[in-house]
PyMOL CGO cylinders between C-alpha atoms (Angstrom):
from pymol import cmd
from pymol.cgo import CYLINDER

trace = [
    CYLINDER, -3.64, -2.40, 29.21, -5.47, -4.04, 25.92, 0.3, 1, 1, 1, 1, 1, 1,
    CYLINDER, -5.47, -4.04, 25.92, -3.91, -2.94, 22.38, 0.3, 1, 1, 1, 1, 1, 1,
    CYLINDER, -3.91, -2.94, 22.38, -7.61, -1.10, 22.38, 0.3, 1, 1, 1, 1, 1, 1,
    CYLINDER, -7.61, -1.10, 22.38, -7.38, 0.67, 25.79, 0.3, 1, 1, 1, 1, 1, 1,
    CYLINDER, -7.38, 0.67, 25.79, -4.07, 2.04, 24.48, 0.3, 1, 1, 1, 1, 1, 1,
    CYLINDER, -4.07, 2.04, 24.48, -5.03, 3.21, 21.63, 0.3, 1, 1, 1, 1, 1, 1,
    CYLINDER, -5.03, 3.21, 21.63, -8.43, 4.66, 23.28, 0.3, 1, 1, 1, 1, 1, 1,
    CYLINDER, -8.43, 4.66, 23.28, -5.63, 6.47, 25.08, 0.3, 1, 1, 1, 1, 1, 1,
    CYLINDER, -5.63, 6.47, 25.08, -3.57, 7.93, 22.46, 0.3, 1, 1, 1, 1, 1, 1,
    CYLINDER, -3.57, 7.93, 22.46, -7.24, 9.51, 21.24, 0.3, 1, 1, 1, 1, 1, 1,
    CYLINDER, -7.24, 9.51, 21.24, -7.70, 11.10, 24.40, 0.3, 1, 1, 1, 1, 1, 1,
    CYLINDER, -7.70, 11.10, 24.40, -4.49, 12.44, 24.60, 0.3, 1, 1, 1, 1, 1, 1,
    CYLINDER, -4.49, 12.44, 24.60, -4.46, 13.98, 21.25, 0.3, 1, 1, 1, 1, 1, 1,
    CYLINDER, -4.46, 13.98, 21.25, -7.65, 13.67, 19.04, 0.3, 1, 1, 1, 1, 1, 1,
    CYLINDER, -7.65, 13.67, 19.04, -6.60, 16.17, 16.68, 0.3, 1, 1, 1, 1, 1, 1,
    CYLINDER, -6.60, 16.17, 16.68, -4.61, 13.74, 15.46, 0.3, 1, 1, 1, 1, 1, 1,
    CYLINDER, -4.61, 13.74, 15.46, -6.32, 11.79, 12.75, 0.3, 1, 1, 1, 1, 1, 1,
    CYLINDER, -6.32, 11.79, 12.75, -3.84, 8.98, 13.15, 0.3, 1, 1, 1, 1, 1, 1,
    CYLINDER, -3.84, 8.98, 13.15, -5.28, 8.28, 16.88, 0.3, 1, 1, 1, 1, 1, 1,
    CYLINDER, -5.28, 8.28, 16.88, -8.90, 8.08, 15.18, 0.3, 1, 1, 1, 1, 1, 1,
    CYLINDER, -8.90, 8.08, 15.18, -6.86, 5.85, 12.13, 0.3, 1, 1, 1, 1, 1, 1,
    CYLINDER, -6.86, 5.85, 12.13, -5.52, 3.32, 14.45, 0.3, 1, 1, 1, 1, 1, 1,
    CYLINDER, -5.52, 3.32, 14.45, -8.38, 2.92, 16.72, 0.3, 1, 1, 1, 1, 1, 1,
    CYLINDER, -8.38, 2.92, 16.72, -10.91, 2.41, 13.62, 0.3, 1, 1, 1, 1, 1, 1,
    CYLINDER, -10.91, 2.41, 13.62, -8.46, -0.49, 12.31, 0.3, 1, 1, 1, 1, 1, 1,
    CYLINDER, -8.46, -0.49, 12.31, -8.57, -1.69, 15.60, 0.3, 1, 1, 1, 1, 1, 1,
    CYLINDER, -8.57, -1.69, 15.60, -12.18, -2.14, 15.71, 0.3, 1, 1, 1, 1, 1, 1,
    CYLINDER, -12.18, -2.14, 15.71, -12.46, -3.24, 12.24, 0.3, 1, 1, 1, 1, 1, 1,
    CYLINDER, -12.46, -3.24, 12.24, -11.64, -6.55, 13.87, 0.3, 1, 1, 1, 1, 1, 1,
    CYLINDER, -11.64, -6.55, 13.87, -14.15, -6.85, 16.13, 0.3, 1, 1, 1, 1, 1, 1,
    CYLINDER, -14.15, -6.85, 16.13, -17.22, -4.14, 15.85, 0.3, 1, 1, 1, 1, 1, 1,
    CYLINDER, -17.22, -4.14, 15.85, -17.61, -2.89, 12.55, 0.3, 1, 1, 1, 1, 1, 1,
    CYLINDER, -17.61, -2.89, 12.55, -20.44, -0.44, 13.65, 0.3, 1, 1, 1, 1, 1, 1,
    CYLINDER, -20.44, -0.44, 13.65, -17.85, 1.30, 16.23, 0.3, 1, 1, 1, 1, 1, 1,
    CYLINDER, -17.85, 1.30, 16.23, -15.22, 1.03, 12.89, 0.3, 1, 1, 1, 1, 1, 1,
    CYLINDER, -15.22, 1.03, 12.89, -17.54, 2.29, 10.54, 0.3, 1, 1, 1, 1, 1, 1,
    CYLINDER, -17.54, 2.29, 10.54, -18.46, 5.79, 12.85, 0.3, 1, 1, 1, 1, 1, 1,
    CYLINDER, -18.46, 5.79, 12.85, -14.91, 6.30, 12.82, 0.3, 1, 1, 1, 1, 1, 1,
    CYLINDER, -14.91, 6.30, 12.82, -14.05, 5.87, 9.66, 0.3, 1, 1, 1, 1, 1, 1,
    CYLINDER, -14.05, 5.87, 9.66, -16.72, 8.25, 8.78, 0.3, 1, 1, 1, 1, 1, 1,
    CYLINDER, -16.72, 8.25, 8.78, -15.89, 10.49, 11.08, 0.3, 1, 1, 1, 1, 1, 1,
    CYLINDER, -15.89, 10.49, 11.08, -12.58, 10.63, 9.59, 0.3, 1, 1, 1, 1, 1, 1,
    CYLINDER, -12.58, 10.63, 9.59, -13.75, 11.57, 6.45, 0.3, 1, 1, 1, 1, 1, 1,
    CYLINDER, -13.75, 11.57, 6.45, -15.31, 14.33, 7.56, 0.3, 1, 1, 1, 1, 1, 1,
    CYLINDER, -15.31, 14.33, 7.56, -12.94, 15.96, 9.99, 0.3, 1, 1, 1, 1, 1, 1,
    CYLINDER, -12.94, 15.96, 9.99, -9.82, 15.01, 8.16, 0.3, 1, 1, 1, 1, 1, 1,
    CYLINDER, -9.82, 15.01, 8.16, -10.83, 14.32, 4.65, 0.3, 1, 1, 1, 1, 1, 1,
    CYLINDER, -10.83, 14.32, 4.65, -7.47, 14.50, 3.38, 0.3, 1, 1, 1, 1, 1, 1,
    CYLINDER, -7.47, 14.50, 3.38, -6.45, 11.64, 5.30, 0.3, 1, 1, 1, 1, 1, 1,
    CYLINDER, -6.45, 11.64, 5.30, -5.99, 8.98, 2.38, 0.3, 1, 1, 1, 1, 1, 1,
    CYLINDER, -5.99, 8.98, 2.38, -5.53, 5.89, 3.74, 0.3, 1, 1, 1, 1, 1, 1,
    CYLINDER, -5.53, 5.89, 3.74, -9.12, 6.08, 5.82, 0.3, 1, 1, 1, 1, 1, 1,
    CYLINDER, -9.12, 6.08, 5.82, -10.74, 5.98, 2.01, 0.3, 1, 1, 1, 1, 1, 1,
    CYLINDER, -10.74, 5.98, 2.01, -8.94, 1.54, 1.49, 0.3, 1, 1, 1, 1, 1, 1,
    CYLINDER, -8.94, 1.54, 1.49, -10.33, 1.08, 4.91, 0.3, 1, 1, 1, 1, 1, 1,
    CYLINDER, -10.33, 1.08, 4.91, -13.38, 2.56, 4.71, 0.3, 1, 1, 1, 1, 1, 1,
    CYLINDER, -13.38, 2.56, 4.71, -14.26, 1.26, 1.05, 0.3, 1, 1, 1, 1, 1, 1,
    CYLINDER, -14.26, 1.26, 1.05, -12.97, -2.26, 2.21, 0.3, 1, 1, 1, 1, 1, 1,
    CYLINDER, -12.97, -2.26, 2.21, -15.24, -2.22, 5.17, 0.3, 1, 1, 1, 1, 1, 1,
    CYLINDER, -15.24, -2.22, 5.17, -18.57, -1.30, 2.97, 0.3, 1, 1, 1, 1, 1, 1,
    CYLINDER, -18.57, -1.30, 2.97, -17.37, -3.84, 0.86, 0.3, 1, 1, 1, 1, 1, 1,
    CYLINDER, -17.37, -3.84, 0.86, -17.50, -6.78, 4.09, 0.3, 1, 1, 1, 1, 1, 1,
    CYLINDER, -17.50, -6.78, 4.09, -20.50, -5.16, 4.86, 0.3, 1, 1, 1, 1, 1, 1,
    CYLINDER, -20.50, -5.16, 4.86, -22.09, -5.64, 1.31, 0.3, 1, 1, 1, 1, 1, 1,
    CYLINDER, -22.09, -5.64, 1.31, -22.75, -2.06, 0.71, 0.3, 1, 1, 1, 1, 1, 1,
    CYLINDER, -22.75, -2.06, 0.71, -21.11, -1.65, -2.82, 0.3, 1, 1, 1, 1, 1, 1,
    CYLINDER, -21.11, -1.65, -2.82, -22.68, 1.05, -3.79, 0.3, 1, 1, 1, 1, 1, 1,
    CYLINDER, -22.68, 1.05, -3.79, -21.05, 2.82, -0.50, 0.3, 1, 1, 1, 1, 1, 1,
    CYLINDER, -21.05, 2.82, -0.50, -17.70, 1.41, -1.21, 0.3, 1, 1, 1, 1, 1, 1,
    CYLINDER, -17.70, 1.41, -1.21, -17.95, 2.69, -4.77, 0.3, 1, 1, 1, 1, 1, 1,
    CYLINDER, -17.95, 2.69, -4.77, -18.62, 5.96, -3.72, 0.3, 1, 1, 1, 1, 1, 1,
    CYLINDER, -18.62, 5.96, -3.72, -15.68, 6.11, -1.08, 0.3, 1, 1, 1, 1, 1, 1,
    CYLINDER, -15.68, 6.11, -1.08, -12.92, 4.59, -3.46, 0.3, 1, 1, 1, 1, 1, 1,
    CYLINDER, -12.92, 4.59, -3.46, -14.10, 7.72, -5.87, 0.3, 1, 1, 1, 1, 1, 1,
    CYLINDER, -14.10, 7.72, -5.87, -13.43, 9.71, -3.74, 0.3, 1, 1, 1, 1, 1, 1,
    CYLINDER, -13.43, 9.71, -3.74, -10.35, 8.72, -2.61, 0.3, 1, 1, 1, 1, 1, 1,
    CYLINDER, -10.35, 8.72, -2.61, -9.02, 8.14, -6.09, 0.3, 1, 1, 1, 1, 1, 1,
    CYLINDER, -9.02, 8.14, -6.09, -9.84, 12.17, -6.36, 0.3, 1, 1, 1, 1, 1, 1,
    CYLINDER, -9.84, 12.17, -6.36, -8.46, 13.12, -3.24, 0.3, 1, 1, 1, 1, 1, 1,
    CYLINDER, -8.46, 13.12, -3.24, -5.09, 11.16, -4.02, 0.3, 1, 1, 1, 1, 1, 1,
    CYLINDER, -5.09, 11.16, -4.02, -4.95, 12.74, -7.64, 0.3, 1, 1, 1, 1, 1, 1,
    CYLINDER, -4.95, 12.74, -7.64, -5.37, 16.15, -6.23, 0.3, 1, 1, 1, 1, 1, 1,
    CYLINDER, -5.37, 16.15, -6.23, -2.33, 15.40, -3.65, 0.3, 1, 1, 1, 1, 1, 1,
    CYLINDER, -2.33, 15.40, -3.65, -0.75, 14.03, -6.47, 0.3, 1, 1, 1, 1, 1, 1,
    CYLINDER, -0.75, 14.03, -6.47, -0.15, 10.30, -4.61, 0.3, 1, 1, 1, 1, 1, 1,
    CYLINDER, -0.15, 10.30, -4.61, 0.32, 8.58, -7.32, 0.3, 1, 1, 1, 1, 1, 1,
    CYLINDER, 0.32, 8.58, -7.32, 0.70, 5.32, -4.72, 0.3, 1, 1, 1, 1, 1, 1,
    CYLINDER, 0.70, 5.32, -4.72, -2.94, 5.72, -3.51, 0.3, 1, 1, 1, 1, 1, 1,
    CYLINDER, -2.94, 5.72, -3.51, -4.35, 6.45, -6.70, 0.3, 1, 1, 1, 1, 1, 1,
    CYLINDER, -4.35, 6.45, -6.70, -3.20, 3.01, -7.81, 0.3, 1, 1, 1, 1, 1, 1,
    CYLINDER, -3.20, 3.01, -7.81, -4.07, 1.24, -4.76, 0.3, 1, 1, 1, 1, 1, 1,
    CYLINDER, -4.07, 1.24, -4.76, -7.53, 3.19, -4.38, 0.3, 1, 1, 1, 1, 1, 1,
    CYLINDER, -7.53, 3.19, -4.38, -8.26, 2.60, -8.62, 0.3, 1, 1, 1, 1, 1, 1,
    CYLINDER, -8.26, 2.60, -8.62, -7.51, -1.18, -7.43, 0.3, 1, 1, 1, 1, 1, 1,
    CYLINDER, -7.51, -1.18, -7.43, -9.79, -1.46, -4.97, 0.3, 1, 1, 1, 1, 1, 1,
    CYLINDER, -9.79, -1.46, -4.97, -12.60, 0.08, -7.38, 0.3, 1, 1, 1, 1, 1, 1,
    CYLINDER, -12.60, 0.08, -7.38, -11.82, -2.42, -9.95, 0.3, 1, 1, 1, 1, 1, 1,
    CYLINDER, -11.82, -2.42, -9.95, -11.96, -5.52, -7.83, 0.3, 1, 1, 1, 1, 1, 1,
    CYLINDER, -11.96, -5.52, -7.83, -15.44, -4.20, -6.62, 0.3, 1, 1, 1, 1, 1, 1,
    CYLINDER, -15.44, -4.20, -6.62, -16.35, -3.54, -9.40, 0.3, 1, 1, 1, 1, 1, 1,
    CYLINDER, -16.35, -3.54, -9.40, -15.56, -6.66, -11.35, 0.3, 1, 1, 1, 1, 1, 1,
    CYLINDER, -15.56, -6.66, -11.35, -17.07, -8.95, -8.55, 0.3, 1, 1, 1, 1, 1, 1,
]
cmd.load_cgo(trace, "trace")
């Protein structure tokens, strides 16, 4: 069974779990962005507290030349870390944003 099969898996067997969606959208990062990008998304909307889906999306508008989208994302994470008070995230999200935006 392929690292993807596996991890197709793991969604099937529980896709409440936003980590299942997480780790299958990294996964595809590497090889179909479009697939990555839907699930990403999808992330964002069904489990919008989900921080770490806000890098990886950002970072993936970002190879895919769509500043303006990865703008938008990093905000939005940088708000949804502050309001968890992840101070980590913040700093890693506010990093993102600066590279981007200092391109």
């Amino acid at each position: 069974m392929t690292r993807l099969e596996q991890l197709r898996k793991f969604l099937e067997d529980d896709p409440a779990d936003p980590f299942n969606v997480y780790a299958l959208a990294l996964e595809y990062q590497k090889t179909d962005h479009s697939i990555a990008l839907r699930l990403f998304k999808q992330l964002v909307l069904e489990h919008p507290n989900y921080l770490a889906t806000y890098y990886h999306l950002g970072k993936l508008y970002q190879t895919l030349e769509q500043k303006d989208h990865a703008i938008k994302i990093f905000n939005a994470g940088v708000e949804k870390a502050r309001a968890q008070r992840d101070t980590k995230s913040v700093h890693e999200l506010q990093n993102a944003l600066q590279e981007i935006l200092f391109e």
